[in-house]
N, C-alpha and C positions, 0 to 999 in steps of 0.2 A: 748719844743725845742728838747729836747732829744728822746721823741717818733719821732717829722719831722726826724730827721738826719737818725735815725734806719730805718723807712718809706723811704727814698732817697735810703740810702745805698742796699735795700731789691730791690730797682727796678732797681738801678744800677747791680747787682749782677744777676736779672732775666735777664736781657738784654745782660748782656755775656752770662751768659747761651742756653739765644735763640738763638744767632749769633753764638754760637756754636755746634747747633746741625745738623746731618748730613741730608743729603738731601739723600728725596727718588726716589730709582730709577724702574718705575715700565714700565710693557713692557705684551700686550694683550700675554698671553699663550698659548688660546684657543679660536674659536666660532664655532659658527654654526647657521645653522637658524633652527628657531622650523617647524612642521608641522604648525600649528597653531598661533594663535594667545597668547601668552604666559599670563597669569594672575598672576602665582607666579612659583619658582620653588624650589626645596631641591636635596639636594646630600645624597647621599648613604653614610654608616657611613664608610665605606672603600673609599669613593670616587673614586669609579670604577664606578658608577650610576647616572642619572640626572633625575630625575624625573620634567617633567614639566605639569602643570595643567594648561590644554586651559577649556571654555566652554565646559562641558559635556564628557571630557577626562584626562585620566592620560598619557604621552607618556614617559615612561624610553627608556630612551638614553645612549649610553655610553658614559664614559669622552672625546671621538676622536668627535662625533656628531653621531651614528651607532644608528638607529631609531631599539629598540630592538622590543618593544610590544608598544599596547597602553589597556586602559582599562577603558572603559564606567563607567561614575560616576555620582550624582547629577545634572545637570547643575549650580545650585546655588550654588554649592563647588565656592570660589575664593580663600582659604588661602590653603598652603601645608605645613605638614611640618616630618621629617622622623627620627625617635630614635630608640637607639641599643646600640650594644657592642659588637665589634667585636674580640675585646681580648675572650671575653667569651664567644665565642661563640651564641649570641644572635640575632638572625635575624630581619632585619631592619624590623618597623612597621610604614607606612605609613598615619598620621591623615591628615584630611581633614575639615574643618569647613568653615559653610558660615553666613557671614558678614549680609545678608536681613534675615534668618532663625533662625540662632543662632544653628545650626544643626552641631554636628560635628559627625564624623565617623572614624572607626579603617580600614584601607586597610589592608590583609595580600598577601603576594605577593612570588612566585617563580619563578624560571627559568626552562625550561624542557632542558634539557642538553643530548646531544650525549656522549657517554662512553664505547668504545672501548673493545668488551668482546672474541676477534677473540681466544687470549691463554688463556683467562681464564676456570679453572674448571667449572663446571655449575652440577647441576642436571634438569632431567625431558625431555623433548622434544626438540631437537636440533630444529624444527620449529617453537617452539611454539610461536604465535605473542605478549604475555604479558614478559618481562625480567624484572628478580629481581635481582638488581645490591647490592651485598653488598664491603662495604668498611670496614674490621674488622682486628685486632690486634690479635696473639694468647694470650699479655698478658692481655686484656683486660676482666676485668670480666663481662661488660654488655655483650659485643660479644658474649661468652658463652651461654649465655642465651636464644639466639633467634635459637638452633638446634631444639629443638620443636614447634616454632613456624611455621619456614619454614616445618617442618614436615606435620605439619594441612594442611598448605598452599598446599602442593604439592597433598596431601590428597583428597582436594575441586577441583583442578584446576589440576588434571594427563595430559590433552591434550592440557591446553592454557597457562599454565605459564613454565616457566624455571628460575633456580638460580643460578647466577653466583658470584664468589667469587673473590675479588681486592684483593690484600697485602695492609696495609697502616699502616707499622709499626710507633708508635708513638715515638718520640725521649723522651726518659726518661726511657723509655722501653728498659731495656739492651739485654732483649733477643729476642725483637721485629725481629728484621732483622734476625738472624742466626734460629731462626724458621721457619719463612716464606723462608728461603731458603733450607731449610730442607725439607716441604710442595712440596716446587718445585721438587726436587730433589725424593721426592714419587711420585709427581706426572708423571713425566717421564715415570714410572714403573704402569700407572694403579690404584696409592691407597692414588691420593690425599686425598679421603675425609674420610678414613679410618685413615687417618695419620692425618688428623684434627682436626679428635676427640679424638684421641689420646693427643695432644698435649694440648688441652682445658681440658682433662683432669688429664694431669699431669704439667697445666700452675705454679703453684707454685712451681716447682722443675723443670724449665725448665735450661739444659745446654748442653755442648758440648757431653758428655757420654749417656745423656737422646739422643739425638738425634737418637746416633745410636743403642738404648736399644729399641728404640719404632720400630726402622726400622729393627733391628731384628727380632720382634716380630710379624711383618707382613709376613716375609717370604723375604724380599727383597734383592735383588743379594748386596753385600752389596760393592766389588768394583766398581759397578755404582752408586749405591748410595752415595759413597765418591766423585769419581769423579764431578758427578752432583752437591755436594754442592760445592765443589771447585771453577767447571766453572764460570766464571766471566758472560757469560750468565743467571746465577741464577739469582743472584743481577743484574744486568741491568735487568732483568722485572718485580724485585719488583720496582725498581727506575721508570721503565715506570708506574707501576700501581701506586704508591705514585703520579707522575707527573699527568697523568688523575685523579686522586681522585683532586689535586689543582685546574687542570682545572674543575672542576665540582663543586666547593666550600666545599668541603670537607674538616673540620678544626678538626674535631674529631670522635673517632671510637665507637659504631656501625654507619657507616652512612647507609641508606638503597635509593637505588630509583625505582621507578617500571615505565618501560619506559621513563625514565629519568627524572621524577619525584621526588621531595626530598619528602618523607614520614614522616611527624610528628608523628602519632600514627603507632608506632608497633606492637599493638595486632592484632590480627589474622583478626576481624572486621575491623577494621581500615583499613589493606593492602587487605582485602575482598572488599572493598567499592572500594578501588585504580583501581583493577582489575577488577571489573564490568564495572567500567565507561570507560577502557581504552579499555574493550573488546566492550560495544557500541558504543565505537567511531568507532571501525574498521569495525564493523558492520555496522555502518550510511555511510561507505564509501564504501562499497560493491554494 
């Protein structure tokens, strides 16, 4: 008898519970219709992407319905699905597996991205048809690292590539911004990239005295050179260049892209391969 009561009391108690839980109120956010015939789909681990898998296609979409690409796959593919980490920097990797085959497969996927290089410094050929966009920090010590690399590069490529330099001072980075405004304020004067290497190499003892120790030591006039760092035009084109780096997916520094391209390998072969293939595209379009 004592167990029934306890049993009564338990459903009694469930049934307030449930009459007092709150109702949900839900309301469509978003649609679109697919190109296709849709068979599964996955989101981007930012949820700025939709990837949907029709018969014999991948179509990324963006969150609005904005039919970005598509990209020929199995026909047998019917499952999708997309893993990452976007805190850490880790780019989405797209599996695919099919249900008759038992076949599964890794997608790796980018965006070719526009990136605005009108005031940026550059080396090589103001014509050249390949651009090497970097995105670098002066306190960044991988940044440092790729002055010889681009060296080779320009070395291989004197008449088809050129290198252009973004700010994209990291926050945590105390000296990030008043360097790169510093850079600007050489470059004014003719010595950005002289002042850049300067700066990469006295990045552990970067400060306000260092600034104008290094721009002394170029020769440079040095009340424009104050002035320049002053200008609030400084900083508004690192802010523009930080801004284009987000619009281009840029979440950390070295970023590199070769006609807007994001480059996974760095070494010399690597951004060699980038440029062969960007230089026969332009070729098969002639």
């Amino acid at each position: 008898m004592r167990i029934k009561t306890f049993f009564l009391t338990f459903i009694c108690a469930m049934g307030i519970c449930l009459t007092a839980q709150a109702e949900i109120d839900s309301e469509i956010s978003n649609s679109f219709k697919a190109a296709d015939a849709p068979l599964d789909l996955a989101s981007s681990v930012n949820g700025k992407y939709v990837f949907v898998l029709s018969k014999g296609s991948v179509s990324i979409y963006t969150n609005d319905g904005k039919l970005e690409d598509a990209i020929a796959v199995d026909p047998s593919f019917n499952r999708i699905s997309v893993s990452g980490l976007d805190l850490a920097n880790l780019e989405d990797k797209i599996f695919l597996s099919s249900e008759s085959t038992g076949k599964v497969q890794e997608l790796s996927y980018s965006f070719i991205v526009s990136i605005d290089i009108t005031n940026a410094p550059f080396l090589g050929m103001p014509e050249a048809p390949v651009s090497i966009v970097i995105f670098s920090d002066f306190q960044c010590p991988y940044c440092s690292k790729l002055g010889p690399t681009f060296d080779d590069i320009l070395k291989k490529n004197p008449e088809t590539v050129k290198i252009a330099y973004k700010h994209f001072p990291i926050r945590g980075h105390a000296q990030g911004m008043p360097a790169a405004i510093a850079a600007i304020a050489a470059q004014k004067q003719g010595k950005f990239w002289q002042y850049h290497d300067l700066l990469f190499q006295n990045m552990r003892d970067l400060k306000p005295e260092k600034y104008l120790e290094l721009a002394t030591s170029l020769g440079l006039n040095m009340d424009q050179f104050k002035k320049e760092m002053a200008d609030p035009q400084s900083m508004a084109q690192v802010n523009k260049d930080q801004q284009d780096g987000i619009s281009a997916g840029v979440k950390g520094t070295p970023s590199v892209f070769i006609n807007g391209r994001k480059v996974k390998d760095r070494t010399v072969p690597g951004m060699q391969k980038l440029i062969d293939e960007e230089l026969a595209k332009i070729k098969s379009h002639q």
